[in-house]
C-alpha positions, 0 to 999 in steps of 0.5 A: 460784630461779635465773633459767632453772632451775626447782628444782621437780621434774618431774610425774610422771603417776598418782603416780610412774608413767612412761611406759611403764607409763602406756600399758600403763594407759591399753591396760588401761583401754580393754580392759576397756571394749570387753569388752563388745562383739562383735569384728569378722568375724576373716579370710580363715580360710582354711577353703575351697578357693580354686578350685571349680566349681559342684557341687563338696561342700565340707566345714567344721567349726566351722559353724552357717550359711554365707552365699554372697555376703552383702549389707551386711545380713549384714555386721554390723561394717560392715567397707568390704571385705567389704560391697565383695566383693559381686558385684552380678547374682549371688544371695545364698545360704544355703548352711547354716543348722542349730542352734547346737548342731550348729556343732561337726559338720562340715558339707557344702554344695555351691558354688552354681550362679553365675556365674563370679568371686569370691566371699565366704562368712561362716561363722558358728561359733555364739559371741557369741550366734550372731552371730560369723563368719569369712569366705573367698572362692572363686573359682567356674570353670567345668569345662572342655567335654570335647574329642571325641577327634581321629583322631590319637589314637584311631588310635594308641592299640593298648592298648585303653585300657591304656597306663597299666597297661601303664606302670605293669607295666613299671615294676613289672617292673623295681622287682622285678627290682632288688629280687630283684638286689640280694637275690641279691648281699647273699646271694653277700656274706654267703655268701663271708663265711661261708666265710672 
């Protein structure tokens, strides 16, 4: 041995393996040792309107049970924003519960009578024993209050409430009469083709 210069070689991990291929080994290892378990809440799914108002149908596929505004009892990974998303003073709702079965059919709720904010929904879609779900949010708006027509507008409004059609028979007047222009010119063309 020369002093500073080691004449043994390296070692090698697991028998001449480099690194690369001992990380791909030690991701391998470590997969296969949480296949067993459930895998977290996958989301926002993107499967809801983000805006509604209460009443509103929504229809989904791929649902056994829908849960409106889930309590931390409902969340079972235990994920921090979701169990945040809560909204405190408003009600947890069951929106759909149906056999596991049927979570291939497409189903139909509507959004709940709340009050206005945002809120989260999980979707349970029937795997890993019925306890797999996926979530979205909505945010719930109350409709607008129908404004009494004001004078203005009523007075000047001589179509009987047919402006609209009135517009769209104009504009169909006119389509007609470019397409029956332009049928009539192609025709003089071809004909003084024809005739030379």
């Amino acid at each position: 041995m020369v002093f500073g210069v080691s004449t043994v070689p390296p070692l090698r991990p697991l028998g001449g393996l480099g690194a690369r291929s001992l990380v791909v080994v030690v991701v391998a290892l470590v997969a296969l040792c949480l296949e067993g378990t459930a895998a977290s809440a996958h989301g926002p799914c993107g499967c809801l309107p983000r805006t509604a108002y209460p009443g509103d149908a929504v229809v989904i596929n791929n649902v056994f049970r829908a849960v409106w505004n889930p309590t931390r009892a409902d969340i079972y990974y235990g994920q921090p924003a979701l169990i945040a998303a809560h909204v405190d003073g408003a009600p947890r709702i069951v929106l759909l519960n149906r056999d596991r079965k049927d979570a291939r059919e497409r189903a139909r709720f509507l959004v709940p009578e709340v009050p206005t904010g945002r809120y989260l929904v999980l979707l349970y879609d029937g795997s890993e024993g019925g306890a797999h779900y996926t979530w979205d949010s909505m945010t719930v708006r109350r409709r607008p209050a129908k404004a009494a027509p004001s004078a203005a507008t009523t007075s000047s409004d001589t179509t009987g409430g047919r402006g609209g059609f009135t517009a769209v028979a104009v504009a169909a007047g006119v389509v007609l009469l470019v397409a029956t222009s332009s049928l009539f010119t192609l025709r003089r063309r071809r004909g003084r083709r024809g005739h030379s």
